[in-house]
VEXDREN-2710 file (C-alpha; in Angstrom, 1 decimal):
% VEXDREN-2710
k/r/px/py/pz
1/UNK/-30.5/-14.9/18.9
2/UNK/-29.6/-17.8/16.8
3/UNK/-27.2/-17.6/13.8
4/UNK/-27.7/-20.1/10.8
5/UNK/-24.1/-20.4/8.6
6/UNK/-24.7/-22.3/5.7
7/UNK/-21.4/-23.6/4.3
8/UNK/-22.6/-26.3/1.6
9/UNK/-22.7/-24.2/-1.0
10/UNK/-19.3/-22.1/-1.4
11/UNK/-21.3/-19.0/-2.9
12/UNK/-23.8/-19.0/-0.5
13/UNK/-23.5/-16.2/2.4
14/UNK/-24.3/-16.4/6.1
15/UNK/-27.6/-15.9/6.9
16/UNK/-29.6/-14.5/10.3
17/UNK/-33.1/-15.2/11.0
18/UNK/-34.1/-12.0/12.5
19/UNK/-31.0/-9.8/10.9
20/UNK/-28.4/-9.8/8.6
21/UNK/-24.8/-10.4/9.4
22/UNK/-24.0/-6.5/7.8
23/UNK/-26.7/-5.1/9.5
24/UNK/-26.0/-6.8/12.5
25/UNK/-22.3/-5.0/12.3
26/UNK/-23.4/-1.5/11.8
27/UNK/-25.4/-2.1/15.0
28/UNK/-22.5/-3.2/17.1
29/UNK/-19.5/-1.8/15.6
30/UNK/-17.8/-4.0/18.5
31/UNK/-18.2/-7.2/16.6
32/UNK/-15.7/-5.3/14.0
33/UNK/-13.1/-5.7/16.2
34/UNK/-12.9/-9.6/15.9
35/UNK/-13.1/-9.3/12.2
36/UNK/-10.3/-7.0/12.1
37/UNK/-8.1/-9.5/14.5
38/UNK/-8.9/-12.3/11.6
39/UNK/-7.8/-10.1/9.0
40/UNK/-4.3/-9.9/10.9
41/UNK/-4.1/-13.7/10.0
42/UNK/-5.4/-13.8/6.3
43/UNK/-4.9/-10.9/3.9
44/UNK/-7.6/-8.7/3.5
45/UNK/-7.2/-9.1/-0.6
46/UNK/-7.0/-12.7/-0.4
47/UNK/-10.4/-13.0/1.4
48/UNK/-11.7/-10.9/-1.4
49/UNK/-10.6/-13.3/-3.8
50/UNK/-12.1/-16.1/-1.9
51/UNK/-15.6/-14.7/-1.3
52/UNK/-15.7/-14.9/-5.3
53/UNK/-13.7/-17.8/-6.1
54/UNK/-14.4/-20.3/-3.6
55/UNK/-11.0/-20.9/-2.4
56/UNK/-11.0/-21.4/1.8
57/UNK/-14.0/-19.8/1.9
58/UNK/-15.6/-22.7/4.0
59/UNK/-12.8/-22.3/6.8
60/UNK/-13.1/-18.5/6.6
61/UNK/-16.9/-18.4/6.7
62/UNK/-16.4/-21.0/10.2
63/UNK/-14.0/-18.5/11.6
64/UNK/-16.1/-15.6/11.1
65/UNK/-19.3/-17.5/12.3
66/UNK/-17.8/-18.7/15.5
67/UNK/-15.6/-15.6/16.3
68/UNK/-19.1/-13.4/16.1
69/UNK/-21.4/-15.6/18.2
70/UNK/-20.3/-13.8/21.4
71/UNK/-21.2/-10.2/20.1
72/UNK/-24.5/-11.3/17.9
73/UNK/-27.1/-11.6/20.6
74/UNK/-26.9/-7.6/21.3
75/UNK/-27.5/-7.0/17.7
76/UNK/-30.9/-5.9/17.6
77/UNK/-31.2/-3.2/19.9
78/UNK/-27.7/-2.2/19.8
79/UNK/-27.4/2.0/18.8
80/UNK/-25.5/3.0/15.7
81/UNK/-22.2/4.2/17.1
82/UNK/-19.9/6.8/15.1
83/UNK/-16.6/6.2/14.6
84/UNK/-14.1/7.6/16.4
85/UNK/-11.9/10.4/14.9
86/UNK/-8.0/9.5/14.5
87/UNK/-6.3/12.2/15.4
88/UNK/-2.8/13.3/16.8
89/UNK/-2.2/14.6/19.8
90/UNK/-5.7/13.5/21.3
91/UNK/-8.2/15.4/23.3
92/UNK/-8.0/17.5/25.2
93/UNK/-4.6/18.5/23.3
94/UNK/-5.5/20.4/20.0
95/UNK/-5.4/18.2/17.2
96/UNK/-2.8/18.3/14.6
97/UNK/-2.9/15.3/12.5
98/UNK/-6.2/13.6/11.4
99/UNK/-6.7/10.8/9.2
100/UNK/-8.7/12.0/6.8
101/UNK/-9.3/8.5/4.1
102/UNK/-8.3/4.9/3.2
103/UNK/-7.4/4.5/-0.6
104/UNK/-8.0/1.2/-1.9
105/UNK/-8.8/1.6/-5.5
106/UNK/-9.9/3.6/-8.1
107/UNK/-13.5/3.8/-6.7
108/UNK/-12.1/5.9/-4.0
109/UNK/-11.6/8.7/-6.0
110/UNK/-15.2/10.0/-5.7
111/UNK/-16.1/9.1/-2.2
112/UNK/-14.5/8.8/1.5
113/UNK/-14.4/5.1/2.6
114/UNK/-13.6/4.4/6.0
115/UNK/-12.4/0.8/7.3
116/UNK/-15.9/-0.1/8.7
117/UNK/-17.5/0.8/5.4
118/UNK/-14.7/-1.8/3.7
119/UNK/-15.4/-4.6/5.7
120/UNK/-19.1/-4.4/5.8
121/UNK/-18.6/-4.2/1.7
122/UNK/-16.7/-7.1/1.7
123/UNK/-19.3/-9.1/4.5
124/UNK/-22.1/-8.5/2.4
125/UNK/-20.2/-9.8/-0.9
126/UNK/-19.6/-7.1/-3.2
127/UNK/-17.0/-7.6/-5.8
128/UNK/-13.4/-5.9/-4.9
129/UNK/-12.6/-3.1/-8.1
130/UNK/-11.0/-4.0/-10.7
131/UNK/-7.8/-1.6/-9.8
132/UNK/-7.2/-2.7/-6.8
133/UNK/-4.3/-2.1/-4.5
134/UNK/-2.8/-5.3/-3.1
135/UNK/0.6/-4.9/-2.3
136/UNK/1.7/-1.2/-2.2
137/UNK/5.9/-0.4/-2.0
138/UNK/6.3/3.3/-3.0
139/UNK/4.6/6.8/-2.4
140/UNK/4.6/10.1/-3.9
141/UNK/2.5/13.0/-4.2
142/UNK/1.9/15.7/-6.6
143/UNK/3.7/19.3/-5.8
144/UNK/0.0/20.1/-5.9
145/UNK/-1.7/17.4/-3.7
146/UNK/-4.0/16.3/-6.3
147/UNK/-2.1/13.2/-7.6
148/UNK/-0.8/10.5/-5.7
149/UNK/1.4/7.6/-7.2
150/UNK/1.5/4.1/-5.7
151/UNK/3.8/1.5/-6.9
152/UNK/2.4/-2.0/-6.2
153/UNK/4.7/-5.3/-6.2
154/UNK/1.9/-7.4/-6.5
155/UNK/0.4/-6.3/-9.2
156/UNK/3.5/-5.4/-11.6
157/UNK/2.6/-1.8/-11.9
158/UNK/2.0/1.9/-10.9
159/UNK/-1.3/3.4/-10.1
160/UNK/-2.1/7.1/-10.4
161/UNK/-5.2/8.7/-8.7
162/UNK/-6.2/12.1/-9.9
163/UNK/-8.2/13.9/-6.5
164/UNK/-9.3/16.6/-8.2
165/UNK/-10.2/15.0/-11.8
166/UNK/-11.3/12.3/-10.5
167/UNK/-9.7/10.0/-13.0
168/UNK/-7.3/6.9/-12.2
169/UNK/-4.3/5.8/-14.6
170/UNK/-2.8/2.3/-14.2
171/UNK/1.1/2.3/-15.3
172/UNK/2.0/-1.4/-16.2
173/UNK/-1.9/-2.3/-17.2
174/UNK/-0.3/-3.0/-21.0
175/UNK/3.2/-4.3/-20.3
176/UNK/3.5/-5.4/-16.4
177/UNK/6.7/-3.7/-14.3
178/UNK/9.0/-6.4/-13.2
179/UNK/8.4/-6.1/-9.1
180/UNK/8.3/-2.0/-8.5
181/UNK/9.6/-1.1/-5.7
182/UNK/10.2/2.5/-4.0
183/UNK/9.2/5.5/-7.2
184/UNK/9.6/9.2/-7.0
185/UNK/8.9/12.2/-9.3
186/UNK/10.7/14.9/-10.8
187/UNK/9.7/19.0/-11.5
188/UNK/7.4/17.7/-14.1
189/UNK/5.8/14.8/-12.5
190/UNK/7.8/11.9/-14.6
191/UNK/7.5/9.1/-12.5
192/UNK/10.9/7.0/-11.8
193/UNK/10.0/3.5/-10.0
194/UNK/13.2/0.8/-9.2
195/UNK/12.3/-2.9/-10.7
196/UNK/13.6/-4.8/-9.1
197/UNK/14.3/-7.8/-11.4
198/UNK/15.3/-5.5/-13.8
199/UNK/18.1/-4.5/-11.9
200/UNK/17.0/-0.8/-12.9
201/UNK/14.9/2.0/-12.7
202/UNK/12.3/3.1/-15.2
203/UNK/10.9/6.5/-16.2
204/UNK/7.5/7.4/-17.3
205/UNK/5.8/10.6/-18.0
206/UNK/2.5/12.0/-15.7
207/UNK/0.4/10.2/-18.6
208/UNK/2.2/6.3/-18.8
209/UNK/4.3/6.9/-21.4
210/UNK/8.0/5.5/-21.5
211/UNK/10.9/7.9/-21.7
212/UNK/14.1/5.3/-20.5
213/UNK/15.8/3.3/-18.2
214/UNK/18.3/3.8/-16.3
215/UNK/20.8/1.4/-14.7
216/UNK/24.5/0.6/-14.5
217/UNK/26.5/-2.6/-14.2
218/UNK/27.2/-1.6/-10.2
219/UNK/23.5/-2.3/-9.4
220/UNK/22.2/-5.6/-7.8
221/UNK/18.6/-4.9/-5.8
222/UNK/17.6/-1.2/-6.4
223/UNK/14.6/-1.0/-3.7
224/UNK/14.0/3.2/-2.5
225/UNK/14.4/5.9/-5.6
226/UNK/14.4/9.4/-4.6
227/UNK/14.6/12.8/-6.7
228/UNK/16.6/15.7/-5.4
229/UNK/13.8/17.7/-7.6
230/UNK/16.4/21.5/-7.1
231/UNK/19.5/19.7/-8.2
232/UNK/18.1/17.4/-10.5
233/UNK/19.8/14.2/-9.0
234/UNK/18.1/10.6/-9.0
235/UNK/19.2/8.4/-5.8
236/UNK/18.3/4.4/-6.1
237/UNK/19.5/2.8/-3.3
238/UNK/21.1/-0.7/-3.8
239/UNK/20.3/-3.2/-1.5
240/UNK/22.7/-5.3/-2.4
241/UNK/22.3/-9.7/-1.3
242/UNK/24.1/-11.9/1.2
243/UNK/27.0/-12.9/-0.9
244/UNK/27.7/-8.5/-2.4
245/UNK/29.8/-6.3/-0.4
246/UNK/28.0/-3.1/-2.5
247/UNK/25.0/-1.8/-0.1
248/UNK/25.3/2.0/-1.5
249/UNK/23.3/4.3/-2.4
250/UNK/23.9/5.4/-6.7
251/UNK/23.6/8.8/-8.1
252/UNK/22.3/9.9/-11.3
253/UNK/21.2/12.8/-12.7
254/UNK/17.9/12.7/-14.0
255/UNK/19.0/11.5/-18.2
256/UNK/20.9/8.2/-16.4
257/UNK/24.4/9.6/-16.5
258/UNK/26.1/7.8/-13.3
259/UNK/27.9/10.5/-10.7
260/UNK/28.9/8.1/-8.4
261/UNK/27.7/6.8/-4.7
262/UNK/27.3/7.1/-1.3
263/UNK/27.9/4.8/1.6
264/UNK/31.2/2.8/2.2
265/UNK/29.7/-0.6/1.2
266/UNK/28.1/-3.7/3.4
267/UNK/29.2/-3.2/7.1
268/UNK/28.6/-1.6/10.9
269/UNK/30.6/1.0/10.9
270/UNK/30.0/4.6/10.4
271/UNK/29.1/5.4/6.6
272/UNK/28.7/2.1/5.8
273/UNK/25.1/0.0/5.4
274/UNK/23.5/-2.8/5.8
275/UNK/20.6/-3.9/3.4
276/UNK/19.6/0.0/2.8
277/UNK/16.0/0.0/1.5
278/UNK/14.1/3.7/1.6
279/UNK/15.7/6.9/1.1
280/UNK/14.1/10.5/1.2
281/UNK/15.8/13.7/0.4
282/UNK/15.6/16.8/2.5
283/UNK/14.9/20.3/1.2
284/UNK/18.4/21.2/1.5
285/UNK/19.9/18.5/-0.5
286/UNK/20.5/16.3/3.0
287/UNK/20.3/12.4/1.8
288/UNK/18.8/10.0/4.5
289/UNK/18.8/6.3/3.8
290/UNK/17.0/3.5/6.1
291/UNK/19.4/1.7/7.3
292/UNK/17.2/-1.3/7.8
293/UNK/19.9/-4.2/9.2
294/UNK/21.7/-1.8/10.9
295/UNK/18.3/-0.7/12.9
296/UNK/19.4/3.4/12.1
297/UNK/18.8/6.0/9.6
END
């Protein structure tokens, strides 16, 4: 079968003469796989933004157009495969862990998309949402499961999605965060996420609302934030740059006041770090920091 790309015209889409390029996908979910190898070259949100905009979207329709030719010709009688579950450990082993969703944006919160679904959205040129995640730094979930939060660098803020409301809030829509990082929440769900630039962390209630900042002259990069929710302690981990011995971890409790640190500074040796970055806190009050340049935890 022969494929017509039409590449004149930077808003006009790829065309088939017996079937479309979309259709053509759901009928041989193999020809996903070479789309999914160009999206380890080019970002997946900066194609969205050229589909719409016009920007490489002449080299990017070539790629696509060549990279398909050699799974096209099958298209039309090719069967509708199912995707394959992701699960962990796989068969015959008993399943314990399945991925259940991908969340992408705020049009998520009322249906399951999977990555096929995604990329055949994207082929056949729908517009990406409005809330869309592009670069996401930080994680946490509600006690209850219903809410996660998702810091994203990229887009200056925090983005809250409500499973079982329905309803998505976008932290930073009004005045832009200055490069979130890691965030965590307390008991009451007040969201604390590092800025970077701001050489702080800020604190906002479950609804967007400000409450305060909290910093100290010691901190250079705070990067992973974690809440020790039972003993009401807040844990930013410092970075730190080339040229500053201080790669710690600094304690606060939850109103700012600073309690001190942990970690003997920028080095090798046992108790000390190098370029911390994540940090997570154990049930029993146990800290454990990424080491990242030391390649431990």
């Amino acid at each position: 079968m022969a494929v017509q790309a039409h590449f004149n015209d930077p808003d006009q889409k790829m065309r088939a003469p017996q079937v479309s390029l979309a259709a053509c996908l759901r009928q041989n979910p193999a020809s996903l796989y070479v789309v999914e190898s160009l999206k380890m070259f080019i970002p997946s949100h900066y194609l969205e933004a050229a589909s719409y905009q016009g920007v490489a979207r002449q080299a990017f329709c070539g790629l696509l157009a060549a990279g398909l030719l050699a799974v096209l010709g099958g298209c039309g009688n090719a069967p509708v495969a199912e995707e394959k579950r992701l699960v962990w450990p796989e068969p015959p082993e008993v399943a314990r862990v399945e991925f259940v969703r991908t969340i992408t944006s705020d049009e998520d919160l009322n249906k399951d998309t999977t990555s096929t679904q995604s990329i055949l959205k994207f082929l056949e040129g729908e517009r990406p949402a409005k809330n869309r995640i592009v670069e996401p730094m930080g994680l946490a979930v509600s006690d209850d499961g219903d809410r996660i939060y998702i810091s994203d660098k990229a887009q200056n803020a925090v983005f809250v999605y409500d499973f079982a409301k329905k309803t998505s809030l976008k932290i930073g829509e009004k005045k832009p965060l200055d490069m979130p990082m890691g965030l965590a929440i307390d008991a009451q769900e007040n969201v604390y996420v590092a800025e970077q630039q701001k050489k702080g962390v800020s604190v906002y209630d479950r609804t967007g609302n400000f409450l305060r900042f909290i910093t100290s002259d010691a901190i250079t990069r705070p990067t992973g934030v974690a809440v020790d929710k039972e003993r009401k302690k807040l844990y930013v981990v410092d970075t730190g740059k080339g040229d500053t011995f201080d790669h710690t971890v600094k304690i606060f409790d939850l109103e700012g006041k600073p309690l001190g640190k942990l970690g003997l500074g920028k080095g090798n040796v046992e108790g000390a770090l190098l370029f911390p970055t994540f940090i997570s806190v154990a049930p029993n009050g146990h800290v454990l920091v990424s080491d990242t340049l030391n390649s431990r935890l």
